[in-house]
TORGUDREN-389579 format. One record per atom (N, C-alpha, C, O, CB): x, y, z. Coordinates in steps of 0.02 Angstrom, whole numbers, plus 50000, padded with zeros to 5 digits. Glycine has a CB too. Example, Ala and Ser with C-alpha at 12.3 -4.5 7.8 and 13.67 -1.06 7.14 Angstrom:
2
506604971650390 506154977550390 506604983550390 507124983450423 505654977650452 506424988850354 506844994750357 506455000250394 506705005750402 507044997050286 
***
This chain:
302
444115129550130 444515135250149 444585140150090 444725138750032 445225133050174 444465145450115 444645151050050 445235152350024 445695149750055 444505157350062 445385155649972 445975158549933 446245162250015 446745160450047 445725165049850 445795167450034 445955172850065 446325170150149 446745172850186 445215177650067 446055165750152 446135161550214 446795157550213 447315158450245 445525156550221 446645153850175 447405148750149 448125156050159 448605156250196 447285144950022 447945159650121 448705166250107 448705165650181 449115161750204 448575176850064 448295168950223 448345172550271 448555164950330 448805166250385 447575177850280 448455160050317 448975155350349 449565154650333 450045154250371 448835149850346 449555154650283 450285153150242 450875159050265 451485158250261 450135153950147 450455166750297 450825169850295 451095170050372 451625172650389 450605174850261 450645166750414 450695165950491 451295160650494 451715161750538 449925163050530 451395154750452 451735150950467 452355151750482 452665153750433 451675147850436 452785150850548 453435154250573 453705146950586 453475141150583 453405160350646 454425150750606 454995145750611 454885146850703 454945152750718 455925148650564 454765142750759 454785145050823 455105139250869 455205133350853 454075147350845 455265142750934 455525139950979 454925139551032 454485143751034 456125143450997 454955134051073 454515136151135 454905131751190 455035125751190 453595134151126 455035136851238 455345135951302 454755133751378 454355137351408 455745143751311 454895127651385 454555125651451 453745122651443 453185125151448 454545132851500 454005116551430 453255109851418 452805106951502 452775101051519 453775099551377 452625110451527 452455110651594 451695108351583 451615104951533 452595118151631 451295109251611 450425110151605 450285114651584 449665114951582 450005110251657 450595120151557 450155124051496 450605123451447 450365123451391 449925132351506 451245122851453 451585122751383 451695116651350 451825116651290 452215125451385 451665112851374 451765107251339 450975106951297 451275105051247 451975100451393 450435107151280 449985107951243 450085115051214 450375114451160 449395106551276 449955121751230 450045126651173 450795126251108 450805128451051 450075133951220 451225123551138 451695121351087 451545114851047 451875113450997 452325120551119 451055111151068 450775103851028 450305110050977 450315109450916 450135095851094 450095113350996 449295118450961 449675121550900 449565119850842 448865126751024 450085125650918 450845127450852 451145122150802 451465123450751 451625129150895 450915114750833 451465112150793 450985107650746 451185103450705 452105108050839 450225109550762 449515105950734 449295112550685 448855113250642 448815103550808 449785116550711 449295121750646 449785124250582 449635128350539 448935130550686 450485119950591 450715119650538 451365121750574 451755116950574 450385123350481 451565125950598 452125128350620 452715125550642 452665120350674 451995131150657 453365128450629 453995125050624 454165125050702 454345130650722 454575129050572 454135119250759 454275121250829 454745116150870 454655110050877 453595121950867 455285120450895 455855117950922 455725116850995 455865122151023 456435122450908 455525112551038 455615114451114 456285114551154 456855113151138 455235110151150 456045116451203 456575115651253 456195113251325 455615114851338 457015123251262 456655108951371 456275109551425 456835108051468 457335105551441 455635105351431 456825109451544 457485106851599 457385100951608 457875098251632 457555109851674 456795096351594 456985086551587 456835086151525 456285087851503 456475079751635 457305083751490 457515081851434 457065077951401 456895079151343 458055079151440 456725071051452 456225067351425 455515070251420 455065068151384 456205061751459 455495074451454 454855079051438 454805081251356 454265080951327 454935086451487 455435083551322 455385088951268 455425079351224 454995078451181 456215097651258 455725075451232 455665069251186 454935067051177 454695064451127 456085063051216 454625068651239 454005061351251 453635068051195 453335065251150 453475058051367 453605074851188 453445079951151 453405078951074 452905078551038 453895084651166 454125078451059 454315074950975 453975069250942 453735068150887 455025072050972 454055066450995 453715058750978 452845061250974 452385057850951 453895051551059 452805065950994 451855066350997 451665070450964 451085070750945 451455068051061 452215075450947 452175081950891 452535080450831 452275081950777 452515089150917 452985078250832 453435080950764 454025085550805 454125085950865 452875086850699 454405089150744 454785093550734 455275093450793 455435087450796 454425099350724 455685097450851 456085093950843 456415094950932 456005099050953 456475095950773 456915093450994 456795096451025 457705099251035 458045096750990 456305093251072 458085103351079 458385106251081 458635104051167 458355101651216 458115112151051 459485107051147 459855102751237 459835108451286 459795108051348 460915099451237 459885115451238 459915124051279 459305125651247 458975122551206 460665130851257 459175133751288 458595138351266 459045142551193 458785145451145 458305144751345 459605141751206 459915144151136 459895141851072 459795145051020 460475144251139 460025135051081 460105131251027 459435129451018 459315126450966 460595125551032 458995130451053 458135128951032 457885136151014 457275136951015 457575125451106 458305142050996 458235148250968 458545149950904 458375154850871 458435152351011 458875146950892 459545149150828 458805148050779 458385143650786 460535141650809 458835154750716 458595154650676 457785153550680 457375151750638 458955151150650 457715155350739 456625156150743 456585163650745 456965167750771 456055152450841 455935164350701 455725170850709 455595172150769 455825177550788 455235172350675 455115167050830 454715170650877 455285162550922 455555157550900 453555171750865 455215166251002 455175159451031 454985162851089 455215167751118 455825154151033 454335157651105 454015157551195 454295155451235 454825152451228 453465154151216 454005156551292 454275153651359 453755154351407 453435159451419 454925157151387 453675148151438 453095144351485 453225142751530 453015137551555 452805139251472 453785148251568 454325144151651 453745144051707 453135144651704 455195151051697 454275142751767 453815143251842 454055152451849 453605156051826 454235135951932 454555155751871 454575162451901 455095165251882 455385163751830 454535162751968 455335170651931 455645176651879 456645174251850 457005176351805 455625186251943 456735167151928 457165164551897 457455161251841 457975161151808 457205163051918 456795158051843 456795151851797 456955156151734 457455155251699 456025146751793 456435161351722 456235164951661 457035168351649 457185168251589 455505171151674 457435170451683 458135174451679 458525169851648 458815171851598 458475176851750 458655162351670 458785158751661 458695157951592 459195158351556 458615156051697 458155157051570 458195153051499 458265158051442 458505156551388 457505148551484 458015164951461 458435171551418 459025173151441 459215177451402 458085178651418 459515172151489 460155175951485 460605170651541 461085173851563 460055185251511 460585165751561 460855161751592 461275157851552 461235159151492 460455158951624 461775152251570 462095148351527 461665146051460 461105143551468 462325142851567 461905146951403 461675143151360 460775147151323 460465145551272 461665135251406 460615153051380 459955156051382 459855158751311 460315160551274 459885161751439 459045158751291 458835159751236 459095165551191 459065164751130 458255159951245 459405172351222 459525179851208 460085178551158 460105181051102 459765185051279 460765172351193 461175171451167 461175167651087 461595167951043 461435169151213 460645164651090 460635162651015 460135164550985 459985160250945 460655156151001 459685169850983 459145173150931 459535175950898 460095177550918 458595177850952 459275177250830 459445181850776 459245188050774 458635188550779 459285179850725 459615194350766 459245201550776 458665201550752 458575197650706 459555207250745 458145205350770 457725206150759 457055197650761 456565196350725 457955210150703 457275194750804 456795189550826 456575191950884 456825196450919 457065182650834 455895187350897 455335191650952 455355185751006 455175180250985 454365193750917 455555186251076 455315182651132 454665185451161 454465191251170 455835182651184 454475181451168 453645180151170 453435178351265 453035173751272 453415171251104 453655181051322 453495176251387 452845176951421 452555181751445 453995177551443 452665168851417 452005168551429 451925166051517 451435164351551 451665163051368 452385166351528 452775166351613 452345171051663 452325176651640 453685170251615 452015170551721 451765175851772 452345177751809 452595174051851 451205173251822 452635185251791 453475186951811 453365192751840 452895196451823 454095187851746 453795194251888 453645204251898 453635206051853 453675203051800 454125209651930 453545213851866 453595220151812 454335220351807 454605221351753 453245228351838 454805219051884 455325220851858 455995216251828 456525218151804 455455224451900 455765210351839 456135205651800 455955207651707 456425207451667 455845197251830 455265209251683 454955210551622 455485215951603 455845215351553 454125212951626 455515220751642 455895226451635 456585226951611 456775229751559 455895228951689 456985223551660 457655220451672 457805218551587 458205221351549 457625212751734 457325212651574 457485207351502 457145213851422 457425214651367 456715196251514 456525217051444 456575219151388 457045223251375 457295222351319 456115221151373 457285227651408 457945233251420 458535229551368 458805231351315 458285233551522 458615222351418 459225219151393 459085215651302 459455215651253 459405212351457 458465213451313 458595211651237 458445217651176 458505216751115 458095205151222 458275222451201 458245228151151 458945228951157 459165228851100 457755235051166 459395229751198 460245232151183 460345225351132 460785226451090 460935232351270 460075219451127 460515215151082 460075216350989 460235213850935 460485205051123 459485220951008 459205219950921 458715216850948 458255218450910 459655215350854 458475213050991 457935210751005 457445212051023 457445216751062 457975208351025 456635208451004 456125212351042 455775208151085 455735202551062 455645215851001 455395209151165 455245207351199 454505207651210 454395213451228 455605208951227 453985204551208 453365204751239 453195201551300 453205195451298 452985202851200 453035204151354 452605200551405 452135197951388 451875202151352 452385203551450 451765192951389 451105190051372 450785184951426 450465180051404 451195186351304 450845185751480 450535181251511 449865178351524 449495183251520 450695182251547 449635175151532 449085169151497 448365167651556 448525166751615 449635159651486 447935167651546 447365166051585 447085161751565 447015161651503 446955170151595 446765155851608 446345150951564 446395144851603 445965140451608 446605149851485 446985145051632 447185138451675 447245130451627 447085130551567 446495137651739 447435125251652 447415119851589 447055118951539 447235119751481 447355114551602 446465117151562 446055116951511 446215122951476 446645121851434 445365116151530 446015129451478 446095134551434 446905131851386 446895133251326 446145142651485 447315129551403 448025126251375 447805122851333 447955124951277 448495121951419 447325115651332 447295112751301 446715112851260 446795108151221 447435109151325 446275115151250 445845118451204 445865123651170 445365125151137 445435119451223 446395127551168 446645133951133 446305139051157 446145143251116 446605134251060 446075140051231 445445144451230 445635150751307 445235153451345 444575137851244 446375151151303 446545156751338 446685163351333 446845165051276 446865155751359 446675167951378 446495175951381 447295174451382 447605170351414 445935180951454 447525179751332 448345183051338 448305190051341 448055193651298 448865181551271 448545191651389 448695200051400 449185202151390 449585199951431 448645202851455 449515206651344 450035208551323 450215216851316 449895221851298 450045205151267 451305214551357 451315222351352 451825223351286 451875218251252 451635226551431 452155228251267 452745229151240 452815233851164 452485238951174 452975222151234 452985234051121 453305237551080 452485236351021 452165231051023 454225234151059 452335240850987 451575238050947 451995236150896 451875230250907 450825244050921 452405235850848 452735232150799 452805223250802 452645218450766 453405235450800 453145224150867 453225216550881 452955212850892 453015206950874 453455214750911 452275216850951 451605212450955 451165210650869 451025205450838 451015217651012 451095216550861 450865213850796 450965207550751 450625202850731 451015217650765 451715210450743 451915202950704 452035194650771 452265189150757 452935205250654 451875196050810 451825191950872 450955187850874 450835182050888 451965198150945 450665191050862 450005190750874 449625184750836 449295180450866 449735197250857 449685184850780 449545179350756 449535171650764 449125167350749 449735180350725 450185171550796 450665165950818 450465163750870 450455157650882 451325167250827 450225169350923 449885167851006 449255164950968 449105159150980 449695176151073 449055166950943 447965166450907 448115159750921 447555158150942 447565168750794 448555152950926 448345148550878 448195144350947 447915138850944 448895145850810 448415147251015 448215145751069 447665147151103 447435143851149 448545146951093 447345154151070 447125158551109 446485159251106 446265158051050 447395163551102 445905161551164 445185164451127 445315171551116 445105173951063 444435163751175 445765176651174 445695182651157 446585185051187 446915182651233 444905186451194 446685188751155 447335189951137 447225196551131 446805198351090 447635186351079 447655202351178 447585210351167 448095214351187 448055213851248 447035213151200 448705219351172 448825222351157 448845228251247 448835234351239 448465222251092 448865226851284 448495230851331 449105238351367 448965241951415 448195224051400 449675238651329 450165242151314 450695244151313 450665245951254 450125244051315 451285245751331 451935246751343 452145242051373 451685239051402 452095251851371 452795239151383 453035234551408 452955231751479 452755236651511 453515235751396 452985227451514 452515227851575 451815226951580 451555222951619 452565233151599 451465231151534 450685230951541 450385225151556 449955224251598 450365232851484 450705219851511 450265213651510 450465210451579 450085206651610 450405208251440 451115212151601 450955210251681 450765210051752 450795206251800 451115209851692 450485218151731 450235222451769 449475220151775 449165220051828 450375229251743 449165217851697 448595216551685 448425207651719 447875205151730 448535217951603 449035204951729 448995197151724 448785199851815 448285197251839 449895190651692 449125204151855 449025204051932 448395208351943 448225209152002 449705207251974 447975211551887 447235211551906 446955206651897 446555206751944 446855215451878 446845200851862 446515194351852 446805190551903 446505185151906 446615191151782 447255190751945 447245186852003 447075189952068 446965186652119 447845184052008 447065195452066 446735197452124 446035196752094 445685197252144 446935204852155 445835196252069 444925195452053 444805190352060 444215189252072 444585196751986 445325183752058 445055179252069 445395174252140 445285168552159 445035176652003 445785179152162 445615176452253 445275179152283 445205176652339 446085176552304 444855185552271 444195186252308 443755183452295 443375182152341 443965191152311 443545180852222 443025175952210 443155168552232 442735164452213 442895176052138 443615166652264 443795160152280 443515159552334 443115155252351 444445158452283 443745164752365 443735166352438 442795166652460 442435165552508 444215175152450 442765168652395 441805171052424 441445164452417 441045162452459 441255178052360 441635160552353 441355156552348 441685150952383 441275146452374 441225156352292 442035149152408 442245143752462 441825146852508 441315143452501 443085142752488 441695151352552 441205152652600 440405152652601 440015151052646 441365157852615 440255155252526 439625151352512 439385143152528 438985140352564 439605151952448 439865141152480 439705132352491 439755129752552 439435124652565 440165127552455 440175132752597 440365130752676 439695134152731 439505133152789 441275135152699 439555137552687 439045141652749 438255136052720 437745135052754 438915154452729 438375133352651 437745130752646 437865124152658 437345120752655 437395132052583 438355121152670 438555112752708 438335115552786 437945111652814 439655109252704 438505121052820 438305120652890 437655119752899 437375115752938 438465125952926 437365124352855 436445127452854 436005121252832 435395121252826 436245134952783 436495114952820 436215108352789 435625108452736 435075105452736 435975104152847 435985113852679 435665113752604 436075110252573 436595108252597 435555120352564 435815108852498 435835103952456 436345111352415 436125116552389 434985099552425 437065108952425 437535113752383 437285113952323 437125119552304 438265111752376 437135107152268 437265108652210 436475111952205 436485116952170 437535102252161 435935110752227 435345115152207 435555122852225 435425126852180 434625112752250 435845125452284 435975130052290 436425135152232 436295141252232 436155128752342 436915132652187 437425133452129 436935133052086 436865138252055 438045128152117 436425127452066 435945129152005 435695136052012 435835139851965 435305124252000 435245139252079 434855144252073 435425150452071 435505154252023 434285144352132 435875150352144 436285157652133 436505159052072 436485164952053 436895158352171 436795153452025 437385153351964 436915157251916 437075156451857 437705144551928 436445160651925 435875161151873 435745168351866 435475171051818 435185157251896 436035171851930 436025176551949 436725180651957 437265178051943 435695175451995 436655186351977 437185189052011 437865188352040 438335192352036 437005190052040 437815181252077 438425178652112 438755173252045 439345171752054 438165174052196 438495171051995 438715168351952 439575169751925 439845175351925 438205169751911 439815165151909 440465168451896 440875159151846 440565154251825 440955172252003 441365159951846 441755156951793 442335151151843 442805147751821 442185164051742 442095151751907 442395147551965 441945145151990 442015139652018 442755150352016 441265148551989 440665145152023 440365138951966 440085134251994 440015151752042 440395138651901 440195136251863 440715129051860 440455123551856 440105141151811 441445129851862 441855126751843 442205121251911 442455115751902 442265132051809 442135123751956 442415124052032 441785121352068 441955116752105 442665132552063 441265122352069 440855119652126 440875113452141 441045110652193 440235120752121 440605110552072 440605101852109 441095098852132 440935094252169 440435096352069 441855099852122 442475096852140 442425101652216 442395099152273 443235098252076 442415106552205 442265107152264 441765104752326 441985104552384 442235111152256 441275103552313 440985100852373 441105093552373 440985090252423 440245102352377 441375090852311 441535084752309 442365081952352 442665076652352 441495083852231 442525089152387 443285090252421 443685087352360 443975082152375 443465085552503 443775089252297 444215084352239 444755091952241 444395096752256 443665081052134 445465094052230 445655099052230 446185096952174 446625101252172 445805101952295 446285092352134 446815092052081 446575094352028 446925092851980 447065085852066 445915098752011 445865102651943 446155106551922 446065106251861 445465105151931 446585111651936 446705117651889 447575119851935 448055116651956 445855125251894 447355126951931 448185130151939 448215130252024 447745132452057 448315140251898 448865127452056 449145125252131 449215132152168 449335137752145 449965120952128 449095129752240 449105133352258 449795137952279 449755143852297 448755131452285 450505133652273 450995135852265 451205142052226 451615146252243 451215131752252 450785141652163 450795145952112 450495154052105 450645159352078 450525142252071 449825149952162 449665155752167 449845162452207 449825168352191 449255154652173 450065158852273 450575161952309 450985166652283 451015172652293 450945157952331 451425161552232 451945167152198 451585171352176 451805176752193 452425165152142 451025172052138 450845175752102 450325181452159 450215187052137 450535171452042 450125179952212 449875185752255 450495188852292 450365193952324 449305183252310 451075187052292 451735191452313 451665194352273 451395199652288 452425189552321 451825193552200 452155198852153 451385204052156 451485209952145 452465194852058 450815202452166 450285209452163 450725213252230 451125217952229 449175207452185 450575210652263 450575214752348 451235216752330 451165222852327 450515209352436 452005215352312 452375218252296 452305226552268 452455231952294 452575214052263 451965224452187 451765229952158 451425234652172 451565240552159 451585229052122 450795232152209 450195235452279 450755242052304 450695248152308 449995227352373 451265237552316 451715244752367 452095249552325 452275254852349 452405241752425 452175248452283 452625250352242 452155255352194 452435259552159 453015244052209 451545254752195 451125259752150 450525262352208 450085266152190 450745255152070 450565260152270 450345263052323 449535262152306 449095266552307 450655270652333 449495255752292 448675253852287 448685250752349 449195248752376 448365248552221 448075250352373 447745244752453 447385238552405 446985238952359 446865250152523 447715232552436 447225227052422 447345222752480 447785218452485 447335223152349 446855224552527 446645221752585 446355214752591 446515211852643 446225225852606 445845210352538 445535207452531 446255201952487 446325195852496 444855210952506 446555205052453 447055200052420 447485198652484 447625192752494 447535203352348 447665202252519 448435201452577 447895197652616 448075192352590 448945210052627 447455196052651 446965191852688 447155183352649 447545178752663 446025195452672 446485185052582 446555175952557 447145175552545 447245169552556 446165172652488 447845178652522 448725175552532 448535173652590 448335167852595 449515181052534 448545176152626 448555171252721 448195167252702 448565162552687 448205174652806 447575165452691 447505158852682 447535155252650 447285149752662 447245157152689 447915157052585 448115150152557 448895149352594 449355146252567 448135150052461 448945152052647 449665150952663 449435144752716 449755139552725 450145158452697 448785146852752 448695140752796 448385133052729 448425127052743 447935143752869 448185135152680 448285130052653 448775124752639 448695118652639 448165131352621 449345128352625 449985128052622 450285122952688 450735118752687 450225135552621 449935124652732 450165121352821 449605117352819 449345117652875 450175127352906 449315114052786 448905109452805 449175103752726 448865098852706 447975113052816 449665105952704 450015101852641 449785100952598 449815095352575 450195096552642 449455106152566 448975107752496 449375112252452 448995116352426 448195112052512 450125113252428 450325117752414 450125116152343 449925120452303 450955119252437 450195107852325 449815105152234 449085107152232 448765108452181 449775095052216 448885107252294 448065107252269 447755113952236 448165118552236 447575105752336 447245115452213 447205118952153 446845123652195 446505122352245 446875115652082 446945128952171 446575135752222 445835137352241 445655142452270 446715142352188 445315130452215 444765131752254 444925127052331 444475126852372 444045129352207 445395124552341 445745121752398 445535127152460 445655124552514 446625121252382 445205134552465 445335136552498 444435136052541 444205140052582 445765142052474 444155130752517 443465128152560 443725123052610 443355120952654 442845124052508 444395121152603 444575114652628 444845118152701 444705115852756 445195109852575 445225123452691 445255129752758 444725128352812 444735125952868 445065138452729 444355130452778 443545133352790 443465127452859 443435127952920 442815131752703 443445120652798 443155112552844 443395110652919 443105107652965 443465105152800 444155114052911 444545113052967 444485113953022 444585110453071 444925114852967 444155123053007 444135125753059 443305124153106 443035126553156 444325132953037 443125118153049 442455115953097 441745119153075 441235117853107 442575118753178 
***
């Protein structure tokens, strides 16, 4: 390691909190606490943030407050816009015990206007707020190798930025507060139409009685290639649906587009469609199963 390298860790190294050890947080806060960093968790089951300590170090916390007192930065890795209110301004919530001028970091998929609501509020306390919500799905969690899109103040990101890297492959800036959540509901509409296409591919080539996976060698090579077709096929034709992010989740997360859809008077016709069907996913009791779940639609209907 270099002179130049060593400083420039030394100078990243923060005092932090991280709120909510779930399937992505519970590893990007293990990734913080492997690259040297001082990290407090928090989580709503208690034995979650222990079985944490015991596997990390450092230390865990009973509130989002008292797992804030005295960190420069502290994240948060909730389920939605409650949860997320909750652990910044609810009993005991993180807002109440930061120190002026500390940075909340939420790596949460939240509206624009819950984002709105909290940065507003923690700028009245001295505080600064970034949206940052996260692409990559588990694996991307546990290999350090997820897309963060980020909105908010360029001071705070800045000194913010470093701290995300240690999770991250690409980490950007994308602008004013909100942005990065605005940006998190184009990456999910891009990728329920590609779900959607490619669950109908593989279903149209089980009817046509081709050999799926030869079919994925040649298309993937080409054009239709994509980062679900590569990752997703074989569990898919293998009907396996416990890989990646639920379909519960995703739901929430195609409301809050179609919400915004209306509210900035965009059409997304093709997103309000696959919501319907992962809603019939949903009625066939797949709400855990992971969002290439939506070939399993497909099977039903014969």
């Amino acid at each position: 390691m270099t002179g130049a390298t060593q400083r420039k860790r030394e100078r990243t190294m923060a005092k932090v909190a991280f709120l909510g050890l779930g399937v992505m947080g519970y590893p990007m806060a293990g990734h913080l606490a492997r690259r040297g960093h001082e990290v407090t968790v928090y989580n709503r089951t208690a034995a979650k943030a222990e079985a944490w300590v015991e596997e990390h170090g450092g230390a865990w916390a009973k509130t989002p407050a008292e797992a804030a007192r005295g960190k420069e930065f502290i994240m948060a890795c909730v389920g939605n816009d409650d949860d997320l209110r909750s652990v910044c301004t609810g009993e005991g919530g993180a807002f109440g015990g930061m120190d002026r001028g500390a940075i909340f970091v939420d790596h949460t998929t939240v509206s624009a206007k819950v984002t709105a609501e909290l940065y507003s509020e923690a700028k009245t306390l001295g505080l600064s707020f970034v949206d940052a919500p996260i692409s990559g799905g588990q694996a991307g969690a546990e290999n350090a190798a997820l897309s963060v899109m980020c909105g908010g103040d360029q001071p705070a990101y800045d000194m913010a930025e470093p701290v995300i890297d240690t999770y991250a492959k690409l980490c950007r800036r994308i602008g004013e507060s909100g942005a990065g959540q605005m940006t998190k509901m184009c990456n999910q509409i891009a990728i329920a139409g590609l779900v959607q296409g490619l669950s109908e591919a593989l279903h149209f080539a089980e009817k046509a009685g081709l050999d799926g996976r030869a079919v994925v060698e040649v298309i993937s090579q080409g054009a239709a290639g994509s980062w679900q077709m590569s990752n997703r096929y074989e569990t898919m034709l293998d009907d396996h649906f416990d890989h990646g992010f639920a379909v519960d989740w995703m739901r929430k997360d195609l409301g809050i587009c179609l919400q915004a859809a209306d509210e900035v008077q965009a059409s997304l016709p093709v997103t309000a469609l696959v919501d319907q069907f992962y809603k019939d996913v949903q009625k066939q009791g797949g709400g855990r199963w992971d969002t290439s779940s939506l070939i399993r639609r497909l099977r039903a209907l014969g």
